[in-house]
MARBA-335897 format. One line per 10 residues: number of its first residue (from 1); for each residue x, y, z of C-alpha. Coordinates in nm, 3 decimals. Each point is the difference from the previous one (the first is absolute). Example, Ala and Ser with C-alpha at 12.3 -4.5 7.8 and 13.67 -1.06 7.14 Angstrom:
REM MARBA-335897
1> 1.230,-0.450,0.780 ~ 0.137,0.344,-0.066
//
This chain:
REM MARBA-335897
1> 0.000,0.000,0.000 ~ 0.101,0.376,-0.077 ~ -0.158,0.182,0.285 ~ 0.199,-0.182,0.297 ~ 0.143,0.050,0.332 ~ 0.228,0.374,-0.066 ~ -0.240,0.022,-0.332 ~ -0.320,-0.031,0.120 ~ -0.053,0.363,-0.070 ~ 0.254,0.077,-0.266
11> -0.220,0.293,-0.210 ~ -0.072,0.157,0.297 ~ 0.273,0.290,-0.022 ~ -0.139,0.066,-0.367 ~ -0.333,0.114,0.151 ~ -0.025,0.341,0.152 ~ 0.045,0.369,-0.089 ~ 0.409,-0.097,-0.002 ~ -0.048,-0.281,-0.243 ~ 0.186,0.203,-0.245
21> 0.265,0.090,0.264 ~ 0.042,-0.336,0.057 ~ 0.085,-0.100,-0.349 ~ 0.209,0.226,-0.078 ~ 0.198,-0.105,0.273 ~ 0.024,-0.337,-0.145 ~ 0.053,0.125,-0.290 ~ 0.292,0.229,0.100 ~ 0.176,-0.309,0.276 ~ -0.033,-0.244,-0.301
31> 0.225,0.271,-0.214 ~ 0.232,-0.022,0.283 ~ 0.037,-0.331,0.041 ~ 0.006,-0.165,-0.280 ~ 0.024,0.243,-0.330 ~ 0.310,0.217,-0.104 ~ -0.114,0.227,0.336 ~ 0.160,-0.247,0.217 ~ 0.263,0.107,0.245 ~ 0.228,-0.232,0.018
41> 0.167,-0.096,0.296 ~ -0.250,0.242,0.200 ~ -0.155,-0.200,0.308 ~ -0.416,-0.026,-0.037 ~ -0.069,0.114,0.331 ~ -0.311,0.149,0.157 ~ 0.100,0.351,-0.074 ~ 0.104,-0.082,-0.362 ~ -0.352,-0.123,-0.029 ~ -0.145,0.340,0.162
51> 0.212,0.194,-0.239 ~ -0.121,-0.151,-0.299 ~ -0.291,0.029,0.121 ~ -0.023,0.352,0.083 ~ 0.124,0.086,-0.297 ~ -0.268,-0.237,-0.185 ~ -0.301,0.217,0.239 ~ 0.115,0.327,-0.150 ~ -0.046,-0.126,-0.365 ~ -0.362,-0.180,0.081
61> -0.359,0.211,-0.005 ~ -0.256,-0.023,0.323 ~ -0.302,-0.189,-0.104 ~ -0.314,0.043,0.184 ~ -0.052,-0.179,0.298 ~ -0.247,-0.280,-0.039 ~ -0.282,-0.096,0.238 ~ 0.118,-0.175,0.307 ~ 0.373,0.002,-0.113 ~ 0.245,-0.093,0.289
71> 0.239,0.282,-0.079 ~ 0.075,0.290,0.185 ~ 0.169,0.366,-0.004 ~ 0.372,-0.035,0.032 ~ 0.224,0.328,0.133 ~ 0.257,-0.049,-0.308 ~ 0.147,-0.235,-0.251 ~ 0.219,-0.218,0.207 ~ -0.268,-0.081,0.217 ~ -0.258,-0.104,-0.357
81> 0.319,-0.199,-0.095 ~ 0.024,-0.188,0.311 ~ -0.397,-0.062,0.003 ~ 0.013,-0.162,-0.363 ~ 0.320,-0.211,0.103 ~ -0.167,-0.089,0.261 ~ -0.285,-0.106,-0.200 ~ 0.176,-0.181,-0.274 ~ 0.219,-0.228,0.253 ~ -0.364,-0.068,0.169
91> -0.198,-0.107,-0.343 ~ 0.313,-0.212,-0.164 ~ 0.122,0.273,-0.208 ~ 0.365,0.038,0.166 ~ 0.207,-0.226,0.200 ~ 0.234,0.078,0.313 ~ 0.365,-0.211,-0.004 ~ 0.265,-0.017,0.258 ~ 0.315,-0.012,-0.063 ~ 0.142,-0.291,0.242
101> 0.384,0.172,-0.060 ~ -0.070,0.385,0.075 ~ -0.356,-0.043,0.199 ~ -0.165,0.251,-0.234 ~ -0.347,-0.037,-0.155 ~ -0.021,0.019,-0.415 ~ -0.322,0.112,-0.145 ~ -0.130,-0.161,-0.359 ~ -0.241,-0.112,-0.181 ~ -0.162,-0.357,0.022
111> -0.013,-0.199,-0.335 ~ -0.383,0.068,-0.023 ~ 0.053,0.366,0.106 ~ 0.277,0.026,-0.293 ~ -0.234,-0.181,-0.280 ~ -0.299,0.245,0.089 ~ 0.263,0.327,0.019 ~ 0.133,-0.059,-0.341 ~ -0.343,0.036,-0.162 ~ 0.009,0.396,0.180
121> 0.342,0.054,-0.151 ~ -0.032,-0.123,-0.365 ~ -0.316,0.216,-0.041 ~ 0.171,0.312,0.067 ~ 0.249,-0.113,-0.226 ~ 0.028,0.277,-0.321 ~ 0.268,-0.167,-0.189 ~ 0.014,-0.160,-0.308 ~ -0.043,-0.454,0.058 ~ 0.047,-0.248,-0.233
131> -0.351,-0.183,-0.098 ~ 0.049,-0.070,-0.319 ~ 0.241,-0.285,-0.010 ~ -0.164,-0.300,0.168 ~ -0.078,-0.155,-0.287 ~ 0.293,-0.065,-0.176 ~ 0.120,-0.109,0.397 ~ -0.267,-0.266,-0.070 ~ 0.157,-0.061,-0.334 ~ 0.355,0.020,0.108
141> -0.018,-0.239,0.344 ~ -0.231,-0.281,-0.192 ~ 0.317,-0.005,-0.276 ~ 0.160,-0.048,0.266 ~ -0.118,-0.195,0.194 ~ -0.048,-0.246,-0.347 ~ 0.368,0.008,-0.082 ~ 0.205,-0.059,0.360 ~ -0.301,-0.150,0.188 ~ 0.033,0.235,0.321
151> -0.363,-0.016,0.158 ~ 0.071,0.381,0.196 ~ -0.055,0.106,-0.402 ~ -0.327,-0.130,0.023 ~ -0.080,0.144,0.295 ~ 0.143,0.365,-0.138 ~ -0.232,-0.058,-0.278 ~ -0.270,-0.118,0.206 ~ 0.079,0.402,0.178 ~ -0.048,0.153,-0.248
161> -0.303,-0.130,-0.176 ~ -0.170,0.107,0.319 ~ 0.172,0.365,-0.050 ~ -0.188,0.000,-0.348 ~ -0.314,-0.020,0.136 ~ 0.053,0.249,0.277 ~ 0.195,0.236,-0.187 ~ -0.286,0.048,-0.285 ~ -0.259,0.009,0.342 ~ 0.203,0.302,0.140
171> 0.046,0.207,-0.335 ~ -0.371,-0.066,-0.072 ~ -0.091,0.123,0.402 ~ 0.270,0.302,-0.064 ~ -0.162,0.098,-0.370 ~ -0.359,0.019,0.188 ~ 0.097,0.185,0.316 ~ 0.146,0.208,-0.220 ~ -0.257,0.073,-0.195 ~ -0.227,0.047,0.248
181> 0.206,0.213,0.146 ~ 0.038,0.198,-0.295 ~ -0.406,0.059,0.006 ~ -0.020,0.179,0.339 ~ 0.317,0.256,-0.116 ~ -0.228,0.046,-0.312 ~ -0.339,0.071,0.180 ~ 0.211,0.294,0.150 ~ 0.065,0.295,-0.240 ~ 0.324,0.129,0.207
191> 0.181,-0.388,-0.029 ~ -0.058,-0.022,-0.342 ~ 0.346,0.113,-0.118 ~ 0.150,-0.155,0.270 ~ -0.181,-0.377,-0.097 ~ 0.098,0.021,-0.373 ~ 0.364,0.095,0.117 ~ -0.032,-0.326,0.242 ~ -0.144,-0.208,-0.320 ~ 0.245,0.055,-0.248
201> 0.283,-0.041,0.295 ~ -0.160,-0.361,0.042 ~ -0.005,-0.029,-0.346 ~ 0.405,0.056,-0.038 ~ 0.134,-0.174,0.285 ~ -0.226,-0.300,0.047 ~ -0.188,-0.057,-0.288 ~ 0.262,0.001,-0.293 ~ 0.274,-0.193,0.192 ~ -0.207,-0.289,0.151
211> -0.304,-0.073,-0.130 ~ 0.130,0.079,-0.378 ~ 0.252,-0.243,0.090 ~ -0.253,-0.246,0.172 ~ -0.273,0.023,-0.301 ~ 0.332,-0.059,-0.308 ~ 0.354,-0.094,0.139 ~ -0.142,-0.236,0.280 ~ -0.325,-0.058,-0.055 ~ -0.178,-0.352,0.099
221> -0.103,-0.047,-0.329 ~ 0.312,0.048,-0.200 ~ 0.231,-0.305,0.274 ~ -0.328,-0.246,-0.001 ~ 0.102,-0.224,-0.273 ~ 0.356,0.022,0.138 ~ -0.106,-0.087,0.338 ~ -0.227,-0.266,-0.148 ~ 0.287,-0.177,-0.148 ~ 0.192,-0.019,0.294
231> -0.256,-0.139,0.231 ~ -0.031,-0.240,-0.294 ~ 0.368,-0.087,0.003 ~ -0.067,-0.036,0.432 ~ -0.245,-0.232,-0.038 ~ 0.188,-0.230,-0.321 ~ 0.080,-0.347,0.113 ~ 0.380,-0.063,-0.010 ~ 0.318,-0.148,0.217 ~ 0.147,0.179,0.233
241> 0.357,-0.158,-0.109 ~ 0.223,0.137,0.290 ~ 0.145,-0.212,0.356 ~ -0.236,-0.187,0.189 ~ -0.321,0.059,-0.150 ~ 0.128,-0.036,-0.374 ~ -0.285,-0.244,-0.081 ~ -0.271,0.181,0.156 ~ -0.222,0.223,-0.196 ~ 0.097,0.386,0.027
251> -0.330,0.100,0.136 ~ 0.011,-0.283,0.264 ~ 0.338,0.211,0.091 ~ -0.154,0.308,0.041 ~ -0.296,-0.111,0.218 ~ 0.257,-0.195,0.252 ~ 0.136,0.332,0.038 ~ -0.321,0.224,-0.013 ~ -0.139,-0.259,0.317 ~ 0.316,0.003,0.153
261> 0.045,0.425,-0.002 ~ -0.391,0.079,0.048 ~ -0.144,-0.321,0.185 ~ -0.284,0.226,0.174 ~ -0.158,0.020,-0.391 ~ 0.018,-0.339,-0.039 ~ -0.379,-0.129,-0.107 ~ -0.020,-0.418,-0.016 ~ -0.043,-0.146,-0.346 ~ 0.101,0.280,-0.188
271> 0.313,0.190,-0.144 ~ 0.155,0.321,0.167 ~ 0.146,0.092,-0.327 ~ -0.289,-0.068,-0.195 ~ -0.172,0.209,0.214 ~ 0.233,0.310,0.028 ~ 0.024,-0.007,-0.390 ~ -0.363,-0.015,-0.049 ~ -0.042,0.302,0.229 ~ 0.255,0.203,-0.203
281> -0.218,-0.104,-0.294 ~ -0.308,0.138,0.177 ~ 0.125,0.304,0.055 ~ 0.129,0.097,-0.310 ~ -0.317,-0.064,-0.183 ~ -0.197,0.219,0.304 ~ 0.290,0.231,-0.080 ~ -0.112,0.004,-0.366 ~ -0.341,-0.097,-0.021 ~ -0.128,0.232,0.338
291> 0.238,0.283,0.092 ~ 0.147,0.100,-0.332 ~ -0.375,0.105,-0.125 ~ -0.056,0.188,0.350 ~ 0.273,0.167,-0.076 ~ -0.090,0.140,-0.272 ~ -0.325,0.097,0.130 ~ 0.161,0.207,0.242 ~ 0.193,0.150,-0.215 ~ -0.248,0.087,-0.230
301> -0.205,0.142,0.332 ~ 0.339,0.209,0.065 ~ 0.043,0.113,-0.326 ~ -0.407,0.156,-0.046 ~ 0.073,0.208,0.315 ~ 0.274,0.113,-0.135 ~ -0.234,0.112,-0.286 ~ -0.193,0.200,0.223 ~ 0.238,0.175,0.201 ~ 0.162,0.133,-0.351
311> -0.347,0.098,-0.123 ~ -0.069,0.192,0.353 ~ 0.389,0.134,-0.045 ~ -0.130,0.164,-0.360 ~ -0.324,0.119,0.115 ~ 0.125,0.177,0.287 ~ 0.272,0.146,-0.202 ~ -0.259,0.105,-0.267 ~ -0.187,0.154,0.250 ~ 0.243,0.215,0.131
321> 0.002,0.161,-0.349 ~ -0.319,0.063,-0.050 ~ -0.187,0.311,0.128 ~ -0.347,-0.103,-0.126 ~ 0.006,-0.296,0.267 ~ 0.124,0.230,0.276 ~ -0.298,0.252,-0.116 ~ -0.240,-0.267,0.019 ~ 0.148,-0.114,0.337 ~ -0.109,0.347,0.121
331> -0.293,0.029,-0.107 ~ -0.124,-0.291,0.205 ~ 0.091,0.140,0.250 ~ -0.160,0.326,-0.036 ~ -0.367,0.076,0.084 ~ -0.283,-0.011,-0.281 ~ 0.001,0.366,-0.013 ~ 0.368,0.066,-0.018 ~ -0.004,-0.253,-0.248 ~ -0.254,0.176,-0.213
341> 0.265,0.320,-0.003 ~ 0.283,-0.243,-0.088 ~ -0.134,-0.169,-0.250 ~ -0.137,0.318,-0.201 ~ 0.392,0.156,0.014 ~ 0.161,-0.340,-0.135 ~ -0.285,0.031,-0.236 ~ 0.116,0.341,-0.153 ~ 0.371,-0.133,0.073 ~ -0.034,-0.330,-0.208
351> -0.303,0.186,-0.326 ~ 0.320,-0.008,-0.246 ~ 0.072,-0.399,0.075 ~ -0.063,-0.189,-0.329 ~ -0.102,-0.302,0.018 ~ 0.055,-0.262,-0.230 ~ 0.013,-0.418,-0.086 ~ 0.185,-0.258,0.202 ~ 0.266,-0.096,-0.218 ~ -0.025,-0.333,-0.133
361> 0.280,-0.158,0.092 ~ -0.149,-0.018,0.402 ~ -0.293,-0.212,-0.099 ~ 0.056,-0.390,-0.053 ~ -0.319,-0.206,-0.159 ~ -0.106,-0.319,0.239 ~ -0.156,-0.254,-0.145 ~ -0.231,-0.207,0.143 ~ 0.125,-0.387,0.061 ~ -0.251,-0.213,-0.144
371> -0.176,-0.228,0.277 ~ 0.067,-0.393,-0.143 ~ -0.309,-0.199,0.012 ~ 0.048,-0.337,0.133 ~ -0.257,-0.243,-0.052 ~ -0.027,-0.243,0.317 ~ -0.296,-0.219,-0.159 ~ 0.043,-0.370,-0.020 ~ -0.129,-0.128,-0.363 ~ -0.219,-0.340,0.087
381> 0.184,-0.316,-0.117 ~ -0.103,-0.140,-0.335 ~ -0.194,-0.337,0.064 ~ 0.144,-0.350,-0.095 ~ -0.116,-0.226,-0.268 ~ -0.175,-0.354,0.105 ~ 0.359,-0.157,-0.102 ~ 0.171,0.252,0.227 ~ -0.180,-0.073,0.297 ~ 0.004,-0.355,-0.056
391> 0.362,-0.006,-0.012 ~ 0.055,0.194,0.310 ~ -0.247,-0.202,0.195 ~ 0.178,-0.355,-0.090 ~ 0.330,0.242,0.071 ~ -0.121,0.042,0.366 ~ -0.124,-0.301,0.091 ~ 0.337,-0.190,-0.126 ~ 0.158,0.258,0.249 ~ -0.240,-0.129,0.270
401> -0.011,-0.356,-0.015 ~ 0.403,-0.037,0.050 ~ -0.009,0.255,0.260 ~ 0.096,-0.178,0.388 ~ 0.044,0.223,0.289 ~ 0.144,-0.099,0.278 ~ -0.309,0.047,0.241 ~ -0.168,-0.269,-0.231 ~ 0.299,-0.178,0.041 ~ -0.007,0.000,0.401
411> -0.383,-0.073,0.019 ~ 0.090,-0.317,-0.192 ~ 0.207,-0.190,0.267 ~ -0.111,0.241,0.323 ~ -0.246,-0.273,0.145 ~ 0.244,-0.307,-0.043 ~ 0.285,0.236,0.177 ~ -0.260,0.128,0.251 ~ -0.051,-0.337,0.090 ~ 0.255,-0.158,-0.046
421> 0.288,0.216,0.008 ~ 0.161,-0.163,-0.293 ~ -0.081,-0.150,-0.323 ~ 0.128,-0.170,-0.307 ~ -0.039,0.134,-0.288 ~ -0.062,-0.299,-0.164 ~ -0.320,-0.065,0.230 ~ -0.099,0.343,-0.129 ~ -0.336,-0.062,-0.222 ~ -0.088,0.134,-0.352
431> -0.377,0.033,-0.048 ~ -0.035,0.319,-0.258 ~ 0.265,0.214,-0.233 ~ 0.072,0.252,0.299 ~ 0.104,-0.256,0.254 ~ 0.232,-0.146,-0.320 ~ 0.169,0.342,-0.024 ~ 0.069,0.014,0.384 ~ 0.128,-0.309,0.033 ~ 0.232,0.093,-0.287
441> 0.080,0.309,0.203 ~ 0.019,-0.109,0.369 ~ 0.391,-0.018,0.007 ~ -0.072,0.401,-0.015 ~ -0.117,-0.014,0.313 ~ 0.362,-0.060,0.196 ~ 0.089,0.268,0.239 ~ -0.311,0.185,-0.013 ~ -0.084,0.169,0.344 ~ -0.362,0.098,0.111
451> -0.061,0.268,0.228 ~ -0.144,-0.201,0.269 ~ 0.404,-0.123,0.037 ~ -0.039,-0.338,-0.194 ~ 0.220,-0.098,-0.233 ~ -0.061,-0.259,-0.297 ~ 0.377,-0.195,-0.063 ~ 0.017,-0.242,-0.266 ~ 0.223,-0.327,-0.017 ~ 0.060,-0.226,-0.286
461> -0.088,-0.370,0.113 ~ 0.307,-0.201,0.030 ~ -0.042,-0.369,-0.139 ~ 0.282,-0.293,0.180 ~ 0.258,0.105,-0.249 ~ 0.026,0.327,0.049 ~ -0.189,0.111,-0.271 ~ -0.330,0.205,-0.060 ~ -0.289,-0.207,-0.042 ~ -0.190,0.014,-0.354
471> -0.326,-0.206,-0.080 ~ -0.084,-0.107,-0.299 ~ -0.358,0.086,-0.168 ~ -0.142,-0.363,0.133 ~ 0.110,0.088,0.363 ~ -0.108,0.377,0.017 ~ -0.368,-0.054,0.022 ~ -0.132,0.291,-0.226 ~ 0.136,-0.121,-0.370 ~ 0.095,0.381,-0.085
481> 0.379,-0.074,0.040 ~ 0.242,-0.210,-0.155 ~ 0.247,0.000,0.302 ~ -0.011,0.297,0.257 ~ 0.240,0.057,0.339 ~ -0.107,-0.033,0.327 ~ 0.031,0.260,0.267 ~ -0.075,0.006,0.374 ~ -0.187,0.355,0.098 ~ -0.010,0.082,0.372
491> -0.135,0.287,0.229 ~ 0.212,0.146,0.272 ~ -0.054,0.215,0.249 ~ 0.250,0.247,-0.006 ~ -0.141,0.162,0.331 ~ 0.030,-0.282,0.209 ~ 0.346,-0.112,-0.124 ~ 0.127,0.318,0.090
//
């Protein structure tokens, strides 16, 4: 379980008008510890901790105080600081070591505390990473893995299949926050320069270098064949053809290792390889059959705000330069007597405007697109000729007279097995044509299990030499055979032998 013993309230210091306090301070002691921020050789002590901190609480906004919240009102910084490392030590954030040598306690994070920190730190991350490489990893570590037969290849190219799928789910989620961020800047006259300047900024430093690169120099759909053809040459049967296991097949190689490196994935009665491969292959197609498309979706969302916001860029522009729109902004705001005056002096201003045609050029013809008529009648099915339906009728009844199921066959021996348990199949009678055909068929009754937990089993009759009995037409009884075998049929309960 996740929310144990020093976890049991781990999200607790992320609720609370310092939530944003708080992870910035993560944020900020991550830097420090781990990232090119580190002091090395500086001791991690408490007041290390309070100065990062402190330094962290300047940086961070207030948030308003929620209903109920457990926080108070702290004099200054250092006394916030030592509240929220107080708080993360309490909720499994932080950790306190001793130091057995110099008797001195070391502050850090816990391994859960440092895989839900890094999360804070990559998203306030504003340089340039690599996304747009994973899959010609995939490509690159399944060559390899084909030619020296190293399963951690696999595994790398089991990575980064996975990245594939993630990386298209994160530029999709970053295209539509973006855009929606784009439309509340818009809906506001005074960010409107400021959004298009933010636009074609995204535009230049994210869009052309990763996802031109992702949609042409790595895209899914260019490396499937490739990566098609190496799974292909994984899953070819040949000799491995090296030390001990030279006459063993190369796959059965890779699997001894795969179990012995990974035996937690280990399912019984079926291959890890097989497996791992055919999840590869899964993704790739999702890659290209699912994300690719929603991808391009996005984009093409993207792409029509951008529309807008170059349209709104030229209208307000336009605007600015024209004092008929500003007039006619002022008049509605004027009363409908001051109005009155107004309009009467533009009047006299504008009696030697000419006015004239559009010119041509602005007006574009539309034609009408021409509904299709589909016609979803059925036309009735010419009748057959006497002949026809003679020949069809003979056609069905052939099909019917050969026809044996096997619930015919079962009622055929159920009362001799009810009673008896077993039968012969030679003391099975033939009165009609049907019970001919199921006693021609009864050795299709071996194995069969009913869902009451019977079982029928079947068991050729065994003469004193060791061979199956056959009867010739005077001993079967019925004079439809030449010579036929003889079988024993028995009913077990599978229930009871269990």
């Amino acid at each position: 379980m996740f929310f144990t013993d020093s976890r049991l309230h781990f999200f607790r210091p992320l609720v609370g008008k310092y939530r944003e306090v708080v992870v910035e301070c993560v944020r900020l002691l991550y830097q420090k510890l781990y990232t090119d921020l580190t002091g090395y050789g500086q001791s991690h002590g408490r007041d290390f901790v309070i100065d990062v901190f402190v330094e962290a609480i300047a940086r961070a906004p207030l948030l308003d105080e929620e209903v109920g919240a457990p926080e108070g009102r702290f004099k200054d910084a250092r006394a916030l600081a030592g509240f929220i490392l107080n708080n993360l030590l309490d909720n499994g954030w932080m950790e306190r070591r001793l130091d057995e040598a110099t008797l001195q306690s070391h502050y850090g994070f816990t391994r859960m505390g440092r895989g839900f920190a890094q999360p804070f730190v990559e998203s306030g991350k504003l340089e340039y990473r690599s996304r747009n490489r994973n899959t010609r990893n995939t490509r690159n570590s399944l060559q390899a893995f084909a030619e020296k037969g190293e399963v951690y290849d696999l595994l790398d190219a089991l990575e980064y299949s996975e990245r594939i799928i993630s990386d298209f789910a994160d530029t999709i989620a970053e295209l539509e926050e973006r855009r929606l961020q784009l439309v509340r800047e818009v809906e506001s006259r005074q960010l409107i320069e400021q959004a298009a300047d933010q636009f074609f900024d995204f535009i230049d430093t994210v869009f052309k270098p990763d996802l031109e690169v992702r949609l042409s120099a790595d895209s899914v759909e260019k490396y499937r064949d490739q990566i098609a053809s190496l799974i292909r040459q994984v899953r070819r049967r040949r000799k491995y053809g090296e030390g001990e296991h030279a006459e063993l097949l190369w796959q059965t190689v890779m699997e001894m290792r795969l179990r012995k490196l990974l035996p937690g994935r280990v399912v019984e009665g079926q291959s890890l390889l097989e497996n791992i491969v055919h999840t590869i292959e899964e993704r790739l197609q999702s890659a290209c059959d699912i994300m690719l498309p929603a991808l391009r979706r996005a984009l093409n969302s993207f792409t029509a705000r951008a529309d807008i916001i170059i349209r709104q860029l030229s209208y307000l522009h336009r605007q600015a330069d024209e004092p008929l729109l500003d007039a006619c902004s002022r008049l509605r705001e004027m009363s409908p007597d001051n109005q009155e005056q107004a309009l009467q002096r533009m009047g006299q201003v504008l009696a030697g405007v000419r006015s004239g045609w559009p010119a041509s050029e602005q007006f574009v013809l539309r034609s009408r697109n021409r509904r299709r008529t589909v016609r979803a009648t059925l036309a009735n099915a010419p009748g057959l000729d006497r002949d026809a339906q003679k020949a069809q009728f003979i056609s069905q009844v052939l099909d019917q007279a050969f026809h044996v199921s096997s619930q015919h066959i079962r009622a055929y021996v159920s009362d001799k097995l009810i009673t008896q348990g077993r039968v012969y199949s030679k003391h099975l009678a033939v009165q009609d044509a049907r019970q001919l055909l199921a006693l021609a068929h009864v050795v299709s009754l071996a194995g069969e299990r009913l869902d009451n937990g019977f079982e029928i089993l079947i068991h050729p009759a065994r003469s004193d030499s060791a061979g199956l009995q056959v009867f010739e037409a005077s001993n079967c009884g019925d004079g439809y055979f030449d010579s036929r075998e003889n079988f024993e049929l028995e009913l077990v309960d599978r229930q009871r032998a269990s």
